[in-house]
C-alpha positions in Angstrom: 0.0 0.0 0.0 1.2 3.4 -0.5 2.6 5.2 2.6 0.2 8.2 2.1 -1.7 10.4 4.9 -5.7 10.2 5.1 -5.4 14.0 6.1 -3.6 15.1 2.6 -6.0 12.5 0.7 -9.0 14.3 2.4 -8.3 18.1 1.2 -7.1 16.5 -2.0 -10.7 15.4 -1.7 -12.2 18.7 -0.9 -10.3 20.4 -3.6 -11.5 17.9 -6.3 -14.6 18.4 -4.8 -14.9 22.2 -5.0 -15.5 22.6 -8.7 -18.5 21.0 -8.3 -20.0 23.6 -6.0 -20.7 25.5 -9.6 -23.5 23.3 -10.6 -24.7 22.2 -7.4 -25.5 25.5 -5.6 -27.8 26.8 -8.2 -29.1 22.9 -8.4 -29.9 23.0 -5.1 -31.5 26.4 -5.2 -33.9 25.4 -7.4 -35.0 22.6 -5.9 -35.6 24.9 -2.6 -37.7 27.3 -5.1 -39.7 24.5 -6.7 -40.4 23.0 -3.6 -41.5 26.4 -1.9 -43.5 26.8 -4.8 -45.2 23.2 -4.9 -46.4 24.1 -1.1 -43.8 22.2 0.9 -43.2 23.8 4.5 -39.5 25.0 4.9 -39.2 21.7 7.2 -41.0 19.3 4.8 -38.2 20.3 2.1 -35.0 20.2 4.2 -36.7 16.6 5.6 -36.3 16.1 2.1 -33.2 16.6 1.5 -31.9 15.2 3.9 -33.8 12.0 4.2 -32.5 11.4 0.0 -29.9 13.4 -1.0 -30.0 12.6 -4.3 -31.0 15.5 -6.4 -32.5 14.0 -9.2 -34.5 11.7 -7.3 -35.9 14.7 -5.7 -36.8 16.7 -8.4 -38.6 13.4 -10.2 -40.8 13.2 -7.4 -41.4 16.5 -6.6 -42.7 16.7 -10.3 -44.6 13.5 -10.2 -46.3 14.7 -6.8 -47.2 17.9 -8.6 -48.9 15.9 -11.1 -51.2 13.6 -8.8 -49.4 10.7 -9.6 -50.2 7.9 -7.7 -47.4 7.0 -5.1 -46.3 3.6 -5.9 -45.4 5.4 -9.2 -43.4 8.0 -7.7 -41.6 6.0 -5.4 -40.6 3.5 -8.3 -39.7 5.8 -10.4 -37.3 7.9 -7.8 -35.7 4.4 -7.3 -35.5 4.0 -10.7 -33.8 7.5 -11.4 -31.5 6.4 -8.7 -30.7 3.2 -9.2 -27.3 4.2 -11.0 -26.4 4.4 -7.3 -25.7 0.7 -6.9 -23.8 0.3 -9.6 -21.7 3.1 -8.4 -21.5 1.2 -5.2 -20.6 -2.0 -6.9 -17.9 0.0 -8.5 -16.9 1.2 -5.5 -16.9 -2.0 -3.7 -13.0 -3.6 -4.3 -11.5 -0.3 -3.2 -14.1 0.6 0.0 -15.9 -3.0 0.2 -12.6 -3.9 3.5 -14.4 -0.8 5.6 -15.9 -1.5 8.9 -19.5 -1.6 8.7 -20.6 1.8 10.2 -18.1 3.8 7.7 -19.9 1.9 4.3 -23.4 2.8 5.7 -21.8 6.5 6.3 -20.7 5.9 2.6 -24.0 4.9 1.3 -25.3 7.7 2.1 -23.0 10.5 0.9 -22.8 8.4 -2.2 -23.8 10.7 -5.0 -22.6 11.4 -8.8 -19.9 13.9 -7.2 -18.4 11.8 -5.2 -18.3 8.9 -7.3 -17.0 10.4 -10.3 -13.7 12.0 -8.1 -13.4 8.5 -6.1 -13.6 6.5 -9.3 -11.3 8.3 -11.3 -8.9 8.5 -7.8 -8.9 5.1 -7.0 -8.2 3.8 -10.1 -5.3 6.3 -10.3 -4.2 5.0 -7.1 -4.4 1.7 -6.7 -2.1 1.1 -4.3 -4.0 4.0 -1.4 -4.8 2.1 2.0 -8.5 1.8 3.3 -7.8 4.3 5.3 -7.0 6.6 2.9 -9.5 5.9 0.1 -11.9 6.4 2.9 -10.5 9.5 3.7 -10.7 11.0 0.1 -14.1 10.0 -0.4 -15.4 12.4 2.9 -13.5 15.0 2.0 -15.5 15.1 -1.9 -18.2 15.4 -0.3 -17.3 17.8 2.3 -18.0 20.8 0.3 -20.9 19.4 -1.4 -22.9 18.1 1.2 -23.0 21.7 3.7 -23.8 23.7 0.2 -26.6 21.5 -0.8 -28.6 21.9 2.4 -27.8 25.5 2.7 -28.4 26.6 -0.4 -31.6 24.5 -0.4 -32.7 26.4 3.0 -31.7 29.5 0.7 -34.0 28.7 -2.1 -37.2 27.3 0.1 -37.2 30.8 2.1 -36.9 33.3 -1.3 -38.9 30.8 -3.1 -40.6 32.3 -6.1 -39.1 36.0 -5.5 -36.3 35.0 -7.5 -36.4 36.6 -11.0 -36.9 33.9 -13.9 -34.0 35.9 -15.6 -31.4 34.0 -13.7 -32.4 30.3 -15.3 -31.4 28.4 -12.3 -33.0 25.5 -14.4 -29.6 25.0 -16.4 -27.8 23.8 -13.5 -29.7 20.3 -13.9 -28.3 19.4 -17.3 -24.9 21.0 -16.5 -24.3 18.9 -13.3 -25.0 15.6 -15.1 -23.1 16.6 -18.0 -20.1 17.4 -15.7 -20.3 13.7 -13.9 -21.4 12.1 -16.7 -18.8 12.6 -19.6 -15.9 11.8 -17.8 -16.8 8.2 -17.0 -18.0 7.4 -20.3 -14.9 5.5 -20.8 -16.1 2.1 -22.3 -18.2 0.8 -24.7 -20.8 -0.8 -22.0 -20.9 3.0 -20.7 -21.6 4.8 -23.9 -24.1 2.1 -24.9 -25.7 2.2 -21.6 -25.9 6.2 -21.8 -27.2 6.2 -25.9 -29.8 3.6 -24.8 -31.2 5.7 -22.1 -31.5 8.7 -23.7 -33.2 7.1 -27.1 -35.3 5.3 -24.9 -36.9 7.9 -22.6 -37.3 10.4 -25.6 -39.0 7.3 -27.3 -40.8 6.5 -24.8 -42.0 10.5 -23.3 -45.2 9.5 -24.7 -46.1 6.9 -21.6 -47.7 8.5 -19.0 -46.8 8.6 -15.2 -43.1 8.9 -16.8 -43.2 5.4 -17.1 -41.0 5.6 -20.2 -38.1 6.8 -17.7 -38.4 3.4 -15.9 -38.5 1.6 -18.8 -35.1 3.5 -20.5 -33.4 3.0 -17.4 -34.0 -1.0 -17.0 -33.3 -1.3 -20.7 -29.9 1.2 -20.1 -29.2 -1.1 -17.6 -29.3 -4.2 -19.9 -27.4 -3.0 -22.6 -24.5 -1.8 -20.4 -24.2 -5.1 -18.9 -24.7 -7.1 -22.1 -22.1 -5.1 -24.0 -20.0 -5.4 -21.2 -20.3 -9.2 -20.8 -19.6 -9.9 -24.6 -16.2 -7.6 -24.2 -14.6 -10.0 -21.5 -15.7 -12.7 -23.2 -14.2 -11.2 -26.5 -11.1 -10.9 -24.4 -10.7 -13.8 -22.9 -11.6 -15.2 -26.3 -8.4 -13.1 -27.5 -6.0 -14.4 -24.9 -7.3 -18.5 -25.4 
């Protein structure tokens, strides 16, 4: 293992994390506005945000709520908007899976895109970091996220609609996911996964209760793993 401090992983966390602060502010914002705007007490939303922490999630049901959708919909589809989480976890697993039990439950839940997408790129840089310190770097991604999300959420939920429509807060959804997406489109199973589920879900915008989303996603989900099952076996096909 490399000799390395869990204190100069963890700001080299923080710094990586930083950047992010960008997108996620206004992202977070917004959600405080819509959410102040859909009715939600101050304390219903930050229960919110806390409870999930998973911004996307959030806004999906938010929206669905809005819309009288039934709540076995919303819930399924939330899980299905998130459900890229446990394959970031199953990514994550060789380098964090050695953790004691409490600190991968602490992990769970500050897993998000931000954190995944420095810890994936980190750990496969650095191979040869301790538990200790892999640990160490993943906190400290988060630690500038996490504080900004709730505050800047609080910030939104009390302003709600007085701020002007001029500023667009809206573009910080597709910017975020852009950011942590197109970095770890790295392989073939990951630009398959990402085509199908954005052919899909315009295909399939039609369906109501957004079932076309969970539908895009299961199918993304298939095709990543398919394309990714016939590589290996084109490898090992290649070494035989």
């Amino acid at each position: 293992m490399q000799d390395v401090s869990p204190k100069s992983v963890f700001w080299l966390g923080v710094r990586d994390g930083l950047p992010f602060l960008l997108v996620v502010a206004p992202f977070a914002l917004l959600f405080g506005v819509v959410s102040a705007e859909a009715g939600l007490p101050i304390a219903q939303t930050m229960a919110f945000s806390v409870a999930v922490f998973a911004g996307a999630a959030q806004f999906t049901a938010l929206q669905l709520l809005q819309d009288n959708v039934p709540t076995v919909i919303v819930i399924l589809t939330a899980l299905a908007v998130n459900t890229r989480m446990a394959m970031y976890s199953a990514a994550l697993t060789p380098y964090l899976g050695q953790a004691p039990l409490g600190t991968r439950i602490a992990v769970s839940y500050f897993l998000v895109d931000q954190s995944y997408a420095c810890a994936s790129v980190r750990f496969d840089e650095n191979r040869d970091w301790s538990v200790s310190a892999r640990i160490a770097y993943f906190f400290g991604t988060v630690c500038p996220v996490y504080p900004v999300w709730m505050g800047t959420t609080l910030v939104g939920a009390l302003v709600g609609s007085t701020i002007p429509g001029w500023l667009a807060l809206d573009f910080a959804l597709p910017i975020c996911f852009l950011a942590v997406i197109a970095p770890m489109l790295r392989t073939l199973a990951h630009r398959s996964a990402a085509l199908t589920s954005i052919t899909m879900a315009l295909a399939l915008a039609w369906m109501p209760f957004n079932l076309g989303l969970l539908i895009a996603a299961v199918l993304a989900m298939m095709v990543g793993a398919q394309v990714e099952l016939w590589q290996i076996r084109k490898n090992q096909g290649a070494v035989t």
